[in-house]
Backbone as numpy.savetxt, mean C-alpha at the origin, in Angstrom:
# Nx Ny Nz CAx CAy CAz Cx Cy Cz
64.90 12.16 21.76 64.56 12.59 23.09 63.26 11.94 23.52
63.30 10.62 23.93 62.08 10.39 24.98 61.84 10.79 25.90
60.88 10.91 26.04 59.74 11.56 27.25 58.97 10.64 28.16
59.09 10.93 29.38 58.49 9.26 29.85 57.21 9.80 30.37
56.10 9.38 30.07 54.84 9.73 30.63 54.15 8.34 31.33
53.50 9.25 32.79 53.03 8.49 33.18 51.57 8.37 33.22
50.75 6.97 32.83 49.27 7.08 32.86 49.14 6.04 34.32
47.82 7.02 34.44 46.79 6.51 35.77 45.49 5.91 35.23
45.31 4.85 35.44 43.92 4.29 35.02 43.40 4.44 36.65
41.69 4.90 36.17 40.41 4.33 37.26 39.95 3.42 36.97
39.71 2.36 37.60 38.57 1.32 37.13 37.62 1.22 38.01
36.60 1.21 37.58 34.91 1.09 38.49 34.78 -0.29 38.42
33.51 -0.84 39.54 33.02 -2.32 39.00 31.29 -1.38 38.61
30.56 -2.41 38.30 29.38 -1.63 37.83 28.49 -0.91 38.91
28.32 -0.87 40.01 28.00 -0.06 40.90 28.53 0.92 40.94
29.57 1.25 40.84 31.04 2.12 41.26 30.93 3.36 40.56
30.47 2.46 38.70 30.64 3.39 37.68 29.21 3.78 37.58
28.19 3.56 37.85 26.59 4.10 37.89 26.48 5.12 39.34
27.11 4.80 40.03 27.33 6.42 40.55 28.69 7.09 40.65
29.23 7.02 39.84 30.60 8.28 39.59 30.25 8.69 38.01
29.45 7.74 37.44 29.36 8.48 35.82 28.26 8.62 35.62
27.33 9.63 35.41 25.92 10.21 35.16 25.71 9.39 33.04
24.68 8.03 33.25 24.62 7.59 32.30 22.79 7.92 31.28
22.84 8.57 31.94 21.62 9.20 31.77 21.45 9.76 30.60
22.44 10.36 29.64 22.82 11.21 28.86 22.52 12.56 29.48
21.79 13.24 30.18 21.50 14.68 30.58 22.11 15.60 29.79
23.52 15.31 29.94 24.35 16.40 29.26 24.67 16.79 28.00
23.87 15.85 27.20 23.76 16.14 25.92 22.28 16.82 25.31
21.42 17.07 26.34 20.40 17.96 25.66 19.01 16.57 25.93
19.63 15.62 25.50 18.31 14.81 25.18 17.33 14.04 26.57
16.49 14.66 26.73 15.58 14.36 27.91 15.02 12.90 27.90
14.15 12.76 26.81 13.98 11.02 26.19 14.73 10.39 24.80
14.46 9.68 24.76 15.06 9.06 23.56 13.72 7.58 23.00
13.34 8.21 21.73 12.79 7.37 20.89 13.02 5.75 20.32
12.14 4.87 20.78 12.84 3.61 20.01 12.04 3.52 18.73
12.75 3.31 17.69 11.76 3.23 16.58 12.01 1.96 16.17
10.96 0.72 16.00 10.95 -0.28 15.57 10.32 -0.48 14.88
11.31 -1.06 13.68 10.73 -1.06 12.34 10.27 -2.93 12.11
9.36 -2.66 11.40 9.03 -3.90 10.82 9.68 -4.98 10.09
9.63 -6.28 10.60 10.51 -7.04 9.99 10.37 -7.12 8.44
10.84 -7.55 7.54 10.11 -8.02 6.22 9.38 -9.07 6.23
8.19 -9.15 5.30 7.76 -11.08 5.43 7.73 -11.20 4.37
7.78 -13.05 4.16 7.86 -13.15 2.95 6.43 -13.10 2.00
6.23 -13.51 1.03 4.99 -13.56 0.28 4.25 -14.59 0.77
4.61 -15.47 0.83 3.55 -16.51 2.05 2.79 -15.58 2.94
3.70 -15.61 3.99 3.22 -14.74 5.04 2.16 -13.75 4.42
2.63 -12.35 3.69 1.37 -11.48 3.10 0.17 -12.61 2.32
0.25 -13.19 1.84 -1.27 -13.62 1.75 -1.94 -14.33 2.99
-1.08 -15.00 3.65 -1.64 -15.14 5.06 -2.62 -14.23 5.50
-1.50 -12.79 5.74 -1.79 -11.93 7.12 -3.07 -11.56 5.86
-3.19 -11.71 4.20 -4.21 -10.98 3.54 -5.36 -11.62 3.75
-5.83 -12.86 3.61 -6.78 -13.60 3.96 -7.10 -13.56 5.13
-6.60 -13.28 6.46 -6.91 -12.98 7.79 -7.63 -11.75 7.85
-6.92 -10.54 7.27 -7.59 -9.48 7.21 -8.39 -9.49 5.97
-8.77 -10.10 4.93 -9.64 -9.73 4.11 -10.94 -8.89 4.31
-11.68 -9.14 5.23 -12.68 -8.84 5.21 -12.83 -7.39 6.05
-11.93 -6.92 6.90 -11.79 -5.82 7.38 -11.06 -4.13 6.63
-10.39 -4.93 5.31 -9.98 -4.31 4.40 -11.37 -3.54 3.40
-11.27 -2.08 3.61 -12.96 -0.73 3.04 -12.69 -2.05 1.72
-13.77 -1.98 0.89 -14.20 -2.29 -0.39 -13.38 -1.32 -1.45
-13.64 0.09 -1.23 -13.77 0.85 -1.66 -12.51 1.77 -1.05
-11.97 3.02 -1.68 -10.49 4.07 -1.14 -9.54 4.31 -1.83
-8.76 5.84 -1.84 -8.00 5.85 -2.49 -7.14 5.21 -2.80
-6.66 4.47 -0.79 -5.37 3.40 -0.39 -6.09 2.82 0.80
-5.35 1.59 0.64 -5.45 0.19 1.80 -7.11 0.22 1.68
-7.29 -0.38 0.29 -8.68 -1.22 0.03 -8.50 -2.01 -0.55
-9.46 -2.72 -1.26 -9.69 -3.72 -2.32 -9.30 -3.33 -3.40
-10.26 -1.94 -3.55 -9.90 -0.85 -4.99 -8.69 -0.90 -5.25
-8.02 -0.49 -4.53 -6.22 0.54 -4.69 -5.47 -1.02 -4.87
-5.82 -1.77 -4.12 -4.66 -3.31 -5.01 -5.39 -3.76 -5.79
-6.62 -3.51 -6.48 -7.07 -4.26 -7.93 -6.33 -2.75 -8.82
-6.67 -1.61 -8.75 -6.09 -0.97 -9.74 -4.52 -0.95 -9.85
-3.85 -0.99 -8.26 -2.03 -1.27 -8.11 -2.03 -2.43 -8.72
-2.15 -4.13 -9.00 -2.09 -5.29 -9.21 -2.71 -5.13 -10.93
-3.50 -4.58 -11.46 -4.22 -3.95 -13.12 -3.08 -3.43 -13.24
-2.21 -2.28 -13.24 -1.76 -1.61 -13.00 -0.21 -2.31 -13.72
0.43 -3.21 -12.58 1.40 -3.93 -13.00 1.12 -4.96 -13.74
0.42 -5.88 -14.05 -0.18 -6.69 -15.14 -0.50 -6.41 -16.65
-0.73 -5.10 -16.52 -1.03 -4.41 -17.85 -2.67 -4.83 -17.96
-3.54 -4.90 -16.94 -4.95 -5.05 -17.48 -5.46 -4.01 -17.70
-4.61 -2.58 -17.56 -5.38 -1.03 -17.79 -5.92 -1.41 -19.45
-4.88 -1.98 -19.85 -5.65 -2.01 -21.50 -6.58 -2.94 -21.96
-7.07 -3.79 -21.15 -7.79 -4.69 -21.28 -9.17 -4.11 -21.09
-9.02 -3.10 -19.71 -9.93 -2.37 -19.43 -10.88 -1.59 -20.26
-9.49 -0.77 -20.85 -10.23 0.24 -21.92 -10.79 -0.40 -23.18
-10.19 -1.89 -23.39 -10.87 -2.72 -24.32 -12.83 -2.98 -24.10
-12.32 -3.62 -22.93 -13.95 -3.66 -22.20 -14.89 -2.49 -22.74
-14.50 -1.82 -22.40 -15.15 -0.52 -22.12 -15.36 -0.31 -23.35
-14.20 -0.17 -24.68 -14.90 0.46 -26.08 -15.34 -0.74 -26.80
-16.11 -2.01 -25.88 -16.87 -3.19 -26.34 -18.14 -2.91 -25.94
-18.09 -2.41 -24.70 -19.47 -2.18 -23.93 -20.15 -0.82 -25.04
-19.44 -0.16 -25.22 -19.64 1.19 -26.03 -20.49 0.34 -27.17
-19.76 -0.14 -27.85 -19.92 -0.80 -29.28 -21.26 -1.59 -28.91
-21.42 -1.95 -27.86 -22.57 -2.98 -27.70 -23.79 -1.87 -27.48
-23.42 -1.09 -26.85 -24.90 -0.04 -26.79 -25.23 0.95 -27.94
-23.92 0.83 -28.83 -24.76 1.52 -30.09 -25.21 0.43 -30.51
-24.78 -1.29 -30.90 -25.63 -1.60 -31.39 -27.04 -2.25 -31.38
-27.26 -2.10 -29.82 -28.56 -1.95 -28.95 -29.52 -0.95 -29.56
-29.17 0.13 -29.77 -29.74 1.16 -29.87 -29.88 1.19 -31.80
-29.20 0.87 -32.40 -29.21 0.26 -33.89 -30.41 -0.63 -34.35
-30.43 -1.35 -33.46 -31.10 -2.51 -33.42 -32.95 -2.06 -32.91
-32.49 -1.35 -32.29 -34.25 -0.96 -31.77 -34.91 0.19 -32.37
-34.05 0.93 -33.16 -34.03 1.56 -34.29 -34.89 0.44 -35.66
-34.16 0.25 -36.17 -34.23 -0.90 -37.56 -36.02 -1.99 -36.66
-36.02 -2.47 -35.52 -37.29 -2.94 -35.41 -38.60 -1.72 -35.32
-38.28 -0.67 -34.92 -39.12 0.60 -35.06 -39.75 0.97 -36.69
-38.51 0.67 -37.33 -39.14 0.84 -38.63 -39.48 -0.48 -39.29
-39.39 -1.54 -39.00 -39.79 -2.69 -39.42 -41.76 -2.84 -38.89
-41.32 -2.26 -37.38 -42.99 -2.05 -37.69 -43.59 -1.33 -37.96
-42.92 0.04 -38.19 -44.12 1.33 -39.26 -44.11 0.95 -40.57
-43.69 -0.19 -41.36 -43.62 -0.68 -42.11 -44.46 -1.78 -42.35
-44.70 -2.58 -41.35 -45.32 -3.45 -41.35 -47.13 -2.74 -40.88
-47.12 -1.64 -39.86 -48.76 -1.00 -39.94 -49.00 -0.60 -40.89
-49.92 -1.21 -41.21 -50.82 -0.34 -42.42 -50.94 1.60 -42.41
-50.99 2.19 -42.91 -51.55 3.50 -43.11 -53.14 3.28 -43.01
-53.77 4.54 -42.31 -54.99 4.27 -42.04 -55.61 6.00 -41.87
């Protein structure tokens, strides 16, 4: 059993259809609508570029977006944290034996004054 149906098309030209169809969205709630544009990627060229341009405007010092936070992020992935703590229990080692040392000449010269 076919059924014969008949369709009616409207066709607008673009004037036609900007005032018979409200393109505004209205009717969906949304008053504005946000563009969010995101940043392209660049490559590594580029970031040392744009880094040397901004070098000098980049704090010294900060938790993030300093000098600090990409020498400890860049330590960090390199593995120089342990190099660090090397430093450090060298510097240690060097001030006891600073302090060893000025010791041992202290008694080299109550040794060397006479008693009197």
């Amino acid at each position: 059993m076919a059924e014969k149906v008949n369709i009616e098309v409207t066709s607008y030209n673009k004037n036609q259809l900007t005032q018979a169809v409200n393109t505004q969205f209205t009717q969906l709630g949304v008053a504005t609508t946000e563009t969010v544009v995101t940043d392209p990627t660049i490559s590594v060229n580029q970031f040392f570029n744009e880094y040397e341009t901004l070098f000098y405007q980049i704090p010294k010092l900060g938790e993030t977006n300093s000098h600090e936070y990409l020498v400890k992020k860049s330590s960090e992935y390199i593995g120089a944290v342990s190099t660090n703590e090397e430093v450090e229990a060298l510097l240690q080692e060097i001030t006891s034996l600073r302090q060893e040392n000025l010791d041992l000449q202290q008694t080299i010269l109550t040794l060397q004054t006479p008693n009197i």
